[in-house]
C-alpha positions as CSV (number, residue, x, y, z in Angstrom):
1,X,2.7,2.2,-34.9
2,X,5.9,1.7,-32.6
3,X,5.6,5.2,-30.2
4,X,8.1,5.7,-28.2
5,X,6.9,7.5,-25.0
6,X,9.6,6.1,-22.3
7,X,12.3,3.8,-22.0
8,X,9.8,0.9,-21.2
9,X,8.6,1.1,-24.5
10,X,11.8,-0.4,-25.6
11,X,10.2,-3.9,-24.3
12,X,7.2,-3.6,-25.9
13,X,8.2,-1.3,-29.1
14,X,11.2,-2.9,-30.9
15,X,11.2,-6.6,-31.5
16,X,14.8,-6.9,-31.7
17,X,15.6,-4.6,-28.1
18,X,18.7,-2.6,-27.9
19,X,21.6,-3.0,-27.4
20,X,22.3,-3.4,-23.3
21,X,25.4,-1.7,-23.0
22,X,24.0,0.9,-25.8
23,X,21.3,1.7,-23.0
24,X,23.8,1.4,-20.6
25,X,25.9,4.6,-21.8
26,X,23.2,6.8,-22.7
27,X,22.1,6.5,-18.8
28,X,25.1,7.3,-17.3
29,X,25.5,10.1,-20.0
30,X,21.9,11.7,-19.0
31,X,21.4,10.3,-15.3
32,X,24.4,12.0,-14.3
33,X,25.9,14.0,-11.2
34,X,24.3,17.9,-11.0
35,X,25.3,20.7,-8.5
36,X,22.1,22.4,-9.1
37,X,20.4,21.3,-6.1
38,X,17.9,24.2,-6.4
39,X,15.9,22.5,-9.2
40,X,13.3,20.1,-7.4
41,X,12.7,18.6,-11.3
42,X,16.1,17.6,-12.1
43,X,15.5,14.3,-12.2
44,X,12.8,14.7,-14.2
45,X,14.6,16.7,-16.6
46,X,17.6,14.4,-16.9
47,X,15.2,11.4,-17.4
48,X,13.4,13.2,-20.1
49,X,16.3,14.1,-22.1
50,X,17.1,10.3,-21.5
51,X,14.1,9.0,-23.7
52,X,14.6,11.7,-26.2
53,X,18.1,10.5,-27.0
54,X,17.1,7.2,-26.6
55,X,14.5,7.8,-29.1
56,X,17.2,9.1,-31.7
57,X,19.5,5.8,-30.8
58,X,16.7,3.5,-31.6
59,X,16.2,5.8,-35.1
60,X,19.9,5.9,-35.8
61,X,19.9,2.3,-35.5
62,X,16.9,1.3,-37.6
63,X,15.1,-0.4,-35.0
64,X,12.1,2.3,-35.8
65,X,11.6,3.9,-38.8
66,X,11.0,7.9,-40.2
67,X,7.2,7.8,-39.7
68,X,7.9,6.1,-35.9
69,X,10.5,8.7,-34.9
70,X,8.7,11.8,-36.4
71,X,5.7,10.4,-33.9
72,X,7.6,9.8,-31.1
73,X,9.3,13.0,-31.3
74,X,5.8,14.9,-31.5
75,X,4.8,13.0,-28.5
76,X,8.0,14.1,-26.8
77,X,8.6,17.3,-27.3
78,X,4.7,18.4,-27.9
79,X,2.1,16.4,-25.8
80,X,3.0,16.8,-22.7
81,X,2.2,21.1,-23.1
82,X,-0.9,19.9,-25.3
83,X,-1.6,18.1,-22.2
84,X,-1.5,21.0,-19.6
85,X,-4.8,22.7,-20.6
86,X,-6.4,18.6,-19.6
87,X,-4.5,18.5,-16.6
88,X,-5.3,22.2,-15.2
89,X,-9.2,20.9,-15.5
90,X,-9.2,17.6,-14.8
91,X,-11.2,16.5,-11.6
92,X,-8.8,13.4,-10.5
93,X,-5.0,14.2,-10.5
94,X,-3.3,11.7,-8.2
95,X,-0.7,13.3,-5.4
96,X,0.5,13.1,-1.9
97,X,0.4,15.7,0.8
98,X,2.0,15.6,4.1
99,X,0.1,14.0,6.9
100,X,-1.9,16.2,9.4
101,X,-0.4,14.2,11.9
102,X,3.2,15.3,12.1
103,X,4.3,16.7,15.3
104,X,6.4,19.5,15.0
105,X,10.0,19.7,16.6
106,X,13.7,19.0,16.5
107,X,14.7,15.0,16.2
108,X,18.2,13.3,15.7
109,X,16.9,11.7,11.9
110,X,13.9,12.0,10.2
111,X,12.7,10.1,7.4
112,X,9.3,9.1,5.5
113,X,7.0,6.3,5.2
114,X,8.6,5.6,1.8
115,X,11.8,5.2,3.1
116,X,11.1,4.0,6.4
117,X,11.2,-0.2,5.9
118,X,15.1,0.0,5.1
119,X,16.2,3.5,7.0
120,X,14.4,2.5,10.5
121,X,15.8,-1.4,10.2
122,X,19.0,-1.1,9.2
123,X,20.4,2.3,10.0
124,X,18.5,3.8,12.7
125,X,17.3,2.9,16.7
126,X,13.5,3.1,17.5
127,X,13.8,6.0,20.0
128,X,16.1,8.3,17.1
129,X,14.3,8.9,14.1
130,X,10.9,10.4,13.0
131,X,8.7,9.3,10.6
132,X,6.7,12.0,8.7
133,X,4.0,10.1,6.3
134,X,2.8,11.0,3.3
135,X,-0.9,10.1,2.9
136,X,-3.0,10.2,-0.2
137,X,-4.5,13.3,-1.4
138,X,-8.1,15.0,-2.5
139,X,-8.0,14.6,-5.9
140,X,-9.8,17.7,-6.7
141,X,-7.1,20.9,-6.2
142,X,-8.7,24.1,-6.2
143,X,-8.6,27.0,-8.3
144,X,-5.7,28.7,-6.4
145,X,-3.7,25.7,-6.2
146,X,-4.4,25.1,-10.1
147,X,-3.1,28.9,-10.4
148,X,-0.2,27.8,-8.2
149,X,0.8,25.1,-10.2
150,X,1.3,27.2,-13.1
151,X,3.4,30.1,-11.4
152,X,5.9,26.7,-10.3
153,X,5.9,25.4,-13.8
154,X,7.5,29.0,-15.1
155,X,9.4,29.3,-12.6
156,X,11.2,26.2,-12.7
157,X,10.9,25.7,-16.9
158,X,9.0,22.6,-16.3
159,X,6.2,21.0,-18.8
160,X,4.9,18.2,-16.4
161,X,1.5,19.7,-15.0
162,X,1.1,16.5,-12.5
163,X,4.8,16.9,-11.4
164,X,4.3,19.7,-10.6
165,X,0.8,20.5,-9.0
166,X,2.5,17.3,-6.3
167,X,5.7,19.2,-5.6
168,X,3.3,22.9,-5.4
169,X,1.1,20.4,-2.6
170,X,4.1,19.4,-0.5
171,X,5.5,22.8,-0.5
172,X,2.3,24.4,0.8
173,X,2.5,22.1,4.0
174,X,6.2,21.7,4.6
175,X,6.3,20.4,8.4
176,X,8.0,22.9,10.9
177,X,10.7,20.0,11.8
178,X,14.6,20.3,12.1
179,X,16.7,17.1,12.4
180,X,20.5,16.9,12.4
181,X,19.7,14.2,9.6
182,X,17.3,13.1,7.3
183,X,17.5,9.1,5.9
184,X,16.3,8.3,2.7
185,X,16.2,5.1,0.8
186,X,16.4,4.6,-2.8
187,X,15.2,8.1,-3.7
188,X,13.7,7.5,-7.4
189,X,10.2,8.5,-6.8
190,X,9.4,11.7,-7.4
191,X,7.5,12.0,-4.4
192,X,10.2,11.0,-2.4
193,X,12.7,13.7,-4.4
194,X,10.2,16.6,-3.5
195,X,10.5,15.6,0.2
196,X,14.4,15.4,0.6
197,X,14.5,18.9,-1.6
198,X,11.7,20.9,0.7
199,X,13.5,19.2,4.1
200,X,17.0,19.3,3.3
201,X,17.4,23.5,4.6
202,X,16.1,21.9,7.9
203,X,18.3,19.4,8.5
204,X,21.9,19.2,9.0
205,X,23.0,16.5,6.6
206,X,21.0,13.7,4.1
207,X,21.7,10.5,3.9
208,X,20.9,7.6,1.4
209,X,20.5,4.2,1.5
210,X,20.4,1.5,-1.1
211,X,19.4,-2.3,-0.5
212,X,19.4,-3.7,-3.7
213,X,21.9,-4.0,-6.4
214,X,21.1,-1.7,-9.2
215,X,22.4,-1.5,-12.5
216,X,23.0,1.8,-12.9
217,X,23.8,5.0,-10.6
218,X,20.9,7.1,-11.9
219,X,19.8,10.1,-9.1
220,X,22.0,8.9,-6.2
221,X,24.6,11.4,-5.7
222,X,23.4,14.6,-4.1
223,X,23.5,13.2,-0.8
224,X,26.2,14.4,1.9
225,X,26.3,10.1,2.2
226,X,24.9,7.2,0.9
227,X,25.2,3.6,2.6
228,X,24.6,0.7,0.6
229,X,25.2,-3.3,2.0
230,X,26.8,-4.4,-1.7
231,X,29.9,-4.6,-3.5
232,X,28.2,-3.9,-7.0
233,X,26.1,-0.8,-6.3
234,X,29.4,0.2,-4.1
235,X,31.7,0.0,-7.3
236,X,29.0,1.7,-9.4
237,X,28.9,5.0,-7.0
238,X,32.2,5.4,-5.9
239,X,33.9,6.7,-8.5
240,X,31.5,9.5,-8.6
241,X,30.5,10.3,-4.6
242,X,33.5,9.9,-2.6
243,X,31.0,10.0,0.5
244,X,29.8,5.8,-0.6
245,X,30.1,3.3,2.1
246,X,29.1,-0.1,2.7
247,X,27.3,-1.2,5.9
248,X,26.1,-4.7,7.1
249,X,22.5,-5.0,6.1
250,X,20.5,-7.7,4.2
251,X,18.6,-7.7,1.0
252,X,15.3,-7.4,1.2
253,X,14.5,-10.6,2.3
254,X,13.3,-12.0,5.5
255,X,15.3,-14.8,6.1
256,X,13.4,-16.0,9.3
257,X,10.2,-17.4,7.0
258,X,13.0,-19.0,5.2
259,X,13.4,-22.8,5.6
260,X,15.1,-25.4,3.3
261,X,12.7,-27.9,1.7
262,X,14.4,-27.9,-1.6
263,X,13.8,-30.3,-4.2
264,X,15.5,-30.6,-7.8
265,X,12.9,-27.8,-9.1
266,X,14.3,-25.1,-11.5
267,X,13.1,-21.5,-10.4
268,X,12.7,-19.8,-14.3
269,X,12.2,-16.1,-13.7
270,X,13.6,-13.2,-16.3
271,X,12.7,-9.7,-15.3
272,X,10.5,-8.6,-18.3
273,X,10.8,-5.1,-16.5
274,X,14.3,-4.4,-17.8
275,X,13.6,-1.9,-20.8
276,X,16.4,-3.7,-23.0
277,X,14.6,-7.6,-22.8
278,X,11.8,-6.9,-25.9
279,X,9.2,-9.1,-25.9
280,X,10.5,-11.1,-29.1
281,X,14.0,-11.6,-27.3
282,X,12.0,-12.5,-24.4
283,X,9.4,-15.0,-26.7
284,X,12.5,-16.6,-28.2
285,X,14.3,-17.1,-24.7
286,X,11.4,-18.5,-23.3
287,X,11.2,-21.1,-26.5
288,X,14.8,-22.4,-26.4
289,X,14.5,-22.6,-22.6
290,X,11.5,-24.8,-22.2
291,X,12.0,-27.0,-25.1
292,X,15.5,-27.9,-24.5
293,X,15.4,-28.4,-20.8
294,X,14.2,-32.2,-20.8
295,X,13.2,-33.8,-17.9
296,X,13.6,-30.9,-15.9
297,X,11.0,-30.0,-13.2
298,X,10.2,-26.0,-13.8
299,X,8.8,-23.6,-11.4
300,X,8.1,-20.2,-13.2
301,X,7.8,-17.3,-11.9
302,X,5.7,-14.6,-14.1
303,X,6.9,-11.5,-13.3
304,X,4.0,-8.6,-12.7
305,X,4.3,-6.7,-16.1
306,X,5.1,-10.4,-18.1
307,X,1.9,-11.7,-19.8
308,X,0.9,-14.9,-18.3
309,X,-0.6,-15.9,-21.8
310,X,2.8,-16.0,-23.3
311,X,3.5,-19.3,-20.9
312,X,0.0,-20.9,-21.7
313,X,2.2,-23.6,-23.8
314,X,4.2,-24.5,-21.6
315,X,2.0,-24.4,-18.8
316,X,0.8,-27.6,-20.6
317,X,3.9,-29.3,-19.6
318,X,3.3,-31.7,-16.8
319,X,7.0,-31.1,-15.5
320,X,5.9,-27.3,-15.1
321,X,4.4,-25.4,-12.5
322,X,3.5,-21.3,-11.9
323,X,4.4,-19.6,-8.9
324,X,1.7,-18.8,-7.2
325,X,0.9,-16.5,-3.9
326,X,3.6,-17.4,-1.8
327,X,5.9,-15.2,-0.3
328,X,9.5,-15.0,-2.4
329,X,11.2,-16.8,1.5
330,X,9.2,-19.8,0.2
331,X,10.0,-19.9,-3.0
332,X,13.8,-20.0,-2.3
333,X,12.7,-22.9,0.2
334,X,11.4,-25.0,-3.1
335,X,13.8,-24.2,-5.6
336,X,17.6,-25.9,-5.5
337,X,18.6,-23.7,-9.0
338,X,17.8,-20.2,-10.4
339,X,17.4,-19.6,-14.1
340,X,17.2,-15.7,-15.2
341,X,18.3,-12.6,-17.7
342,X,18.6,-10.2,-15.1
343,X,16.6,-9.2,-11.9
344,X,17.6,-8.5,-8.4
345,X,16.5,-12.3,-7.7
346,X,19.7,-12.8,-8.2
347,X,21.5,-11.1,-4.9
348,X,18.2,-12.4,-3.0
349,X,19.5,-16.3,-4.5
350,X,22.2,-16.0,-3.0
351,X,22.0,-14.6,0.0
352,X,19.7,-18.4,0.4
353,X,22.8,-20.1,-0.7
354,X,20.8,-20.6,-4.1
355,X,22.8,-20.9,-7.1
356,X,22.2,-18.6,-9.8
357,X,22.5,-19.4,-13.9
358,X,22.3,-16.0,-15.8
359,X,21.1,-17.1,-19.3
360,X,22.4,-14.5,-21.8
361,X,21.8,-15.8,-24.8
362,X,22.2,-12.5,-26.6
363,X,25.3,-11.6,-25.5
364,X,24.1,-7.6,-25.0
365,X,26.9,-7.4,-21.7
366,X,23.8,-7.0,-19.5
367,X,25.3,-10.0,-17.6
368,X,28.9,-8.3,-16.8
369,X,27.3,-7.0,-14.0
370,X,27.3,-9.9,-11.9
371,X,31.4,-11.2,-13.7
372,X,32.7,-10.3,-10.7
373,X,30.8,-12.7,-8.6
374,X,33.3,-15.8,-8.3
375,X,33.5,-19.3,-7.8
376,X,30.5,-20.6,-9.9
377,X,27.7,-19.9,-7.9
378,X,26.3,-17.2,-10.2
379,X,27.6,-18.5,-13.3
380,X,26.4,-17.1,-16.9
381,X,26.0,-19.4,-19.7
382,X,25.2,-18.2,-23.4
383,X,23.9,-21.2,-24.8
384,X,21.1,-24.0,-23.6
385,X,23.8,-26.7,-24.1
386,X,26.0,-24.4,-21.6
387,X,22.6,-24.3,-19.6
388,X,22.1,-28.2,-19.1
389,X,26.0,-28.5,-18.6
390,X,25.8,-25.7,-15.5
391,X,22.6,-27.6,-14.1
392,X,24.0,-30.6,-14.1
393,X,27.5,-29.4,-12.2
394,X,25.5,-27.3,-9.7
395,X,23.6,-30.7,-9.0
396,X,26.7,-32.9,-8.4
397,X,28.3,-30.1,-5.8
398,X,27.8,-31.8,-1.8
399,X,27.0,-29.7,0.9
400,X,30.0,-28.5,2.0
401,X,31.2,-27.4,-2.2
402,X,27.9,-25.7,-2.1
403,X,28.5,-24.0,1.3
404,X,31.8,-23.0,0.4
405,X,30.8,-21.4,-3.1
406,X,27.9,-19.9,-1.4
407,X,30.4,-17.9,1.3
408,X,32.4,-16.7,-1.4
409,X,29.8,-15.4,-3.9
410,X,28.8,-13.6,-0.5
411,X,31.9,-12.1,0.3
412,X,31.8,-10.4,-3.2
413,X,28.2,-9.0,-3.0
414,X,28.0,-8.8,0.9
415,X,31.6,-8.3,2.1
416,X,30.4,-7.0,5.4
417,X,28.3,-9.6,6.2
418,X,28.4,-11.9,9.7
419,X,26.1,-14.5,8.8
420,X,26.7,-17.8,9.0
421,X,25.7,-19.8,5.9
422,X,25.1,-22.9,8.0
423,X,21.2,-20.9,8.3
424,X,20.5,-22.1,4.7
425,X,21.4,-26.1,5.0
């Protein structure tokens, strides 16, 4: 039985994965730009609609068949209502509350703990913003709040019981704060949305920041601005939020635990997270990749929803070796060349002067993302004879070709960036 309850379920669901640029549209078509900024569950909404459309692509296409779809639709449209009557009774429903520990007042920029590694770092002095926390509920709500969470769910049309007993929490306890503006990063959490919607009246403006490169725009626009430190997630919100601006910050990445011990070890490391990658693309990329590469040392990285089972093979390999603890600074340290499908290991690569090989052997356009970045330093191959070709060049660069390349493929993703690359050699 192939159910299709999200978009994940595309990885584990359909052997032969859809289409990436298929996904792609339907996103951008459903994740889209709304002025209704009095509907706390938009997101929610729009990504619901997503997986119902996505269901009938994957139908339409014959990737599931009548008795799948019929299934999936049920569970769709039906379960979550069949699911409210559990929900009102259950005993351990998971949700944040604001923290009793707030002090009340008028601050420059406020922001929450969610948000706080990237806003505080990057945008924000010490002595200007406020950090209001969001700490872990009781699990057991009581019989007025259960009420409660009903009345929100007519009111705002919504069929999600746990969305919306967490949004009916955080607007019991809304802090009595004013700021001139509040910082968010990334924003996809829902969580996080219920917080900018219940303090946005109290502030002046919102702002958003972005760190990593994403592949598609999704819920980033209602923002009065949004700063984000790279030229891809630029291009990808521009066109739609005029208020998009790029500031000097790094990628998540701490680049003073980083130190170059590299040796010729090959980091292998495809983001099994990506909804399109199903696991029998994934089984057959893994195949080709490890039984062609010859002689190659192999340092794989499994990543946390990939089954380390599926690598029990190779792990027989004396040439290969898993990833273990370490922080990702470290790993960069070991590795001279990065092998992946797609995952923001890529930006992190080369912001450590790594270069990067984007194996698209399916050629689904998931790797156009990353055309744009010049010079050969992310280069994307679509076959393992192109692979071994690509390895071999990126081996026979010197220092100073490497450097070079390096700066360039930097001044496309980061092209505010004042580092010196010298840090990496």
């Amino acid at each position: 039985m192939k159910i299709i309850k999200t978009s994940k379920d595309i990885s584990t669901k359909i052997e032969c994965g859809l289409n990436f640029l298929d996904y792609k549209t339907l996103f951008e078509r459903y994740i889209k730009q709304d002025a209704n900024l009095n509907d706390p569950f938009l997101a929610i909404k729009q990504r619901s609609q997503l997986d119902l459309n996505l269901l009938k692509l994957c139908y339409k296409k014959r990737y599931i068949g009548i008795v799948d779809y019929i299934f999936s639709l049920f569970y769709l449209k039906i379960y979550t209502v069949l699911n409210i009557p559990k929900s009102f009774f259950s005993s351990s429903l998971r949700h944040c509350k604001f923290s009793n520990e707030v002090v009340p007042g008028k601050y420059k920029a406020i922001t929450c703990t969610n948000g706080i590694a990237r806003a505080k770092v990057n945008l924000l002095n010490e002595d200007q913003y406020y950090d209001i926390p969001l700490v872990e509920a009781s699990k057991n709500l009581r019989v007025h709040e259960r009420i409660g969470t009903l009345l929100i769910m007519m009111s705002y049309k919504v069929s999600s019981y746990q969305h919306a007993a967490q949004f009916f929490i955080l607007k019991k306890n809304i802090p009595k704060i004013t700021a001139s503006l509040l910082v968010i990063e990334e924003g996809v959490d829902f969580p996080v949305q219920c917080f900018v919607f219940l303090l946005r009246p109290k502030v002046a403006k919102t702002m958003l920041t972005l760190r990593g490169p994403s592949m598609f725009a999704g819920m980033k626009y209602n923002h009065d601005s949004v700063v984000v430190n790279n030229r891809i997630t630029y291009d990808q919100l521009a066109h739609k939020n005029s208020n998009v601006s790029i500031e000097n910050f790094p990628p998540d990445f701490n680049i003073f635990l980083y130190k170059n011990n590299r040796e010729k070890l090959i980091g292998y490391a495809p983001d099994i997270s990506n909804p399109i990658l199903s696991h029998y693309k994934k089984n057959a990329m893994d195949k080709l990749f490890f039984h062609k590469i010859k002689g190659q040392d192999v340092h794989l990285t499994i990543h946390p929803l990939d089954n380390i089972k599926d690598y029990s093979d190779y792990l027989k390999y004396k040439n290969v070796t898993l990833r273990g603890d370490e922080n990702i600074e470290t790993y960069f340290s070991k590795i001279d060349i990065l092998v992946t499908w797609w995952s923001t290991l890529i930006f992190q690569a080369v912001y450590c002067g790594t270069p990067v090989i984007v194996l698209d052997l399916f050629d689904d356009g998931h790797s156009d993302h990353v055309s744009n970045l010049t010079d050969n330093f992310v280069r994307t191959v679509k076959s393992i004879s192109e692979l071994n070709i690509a390895i071999n060049e990126f081996r026979n660069y010197s220092s100073d070709e490497k450097k070079l390349k390096q700066k360039n493929a930097l001044k496309n993703i980061y092209p505010m960036a004042k580092h010196s690359t010298d840090l990496f050699y």
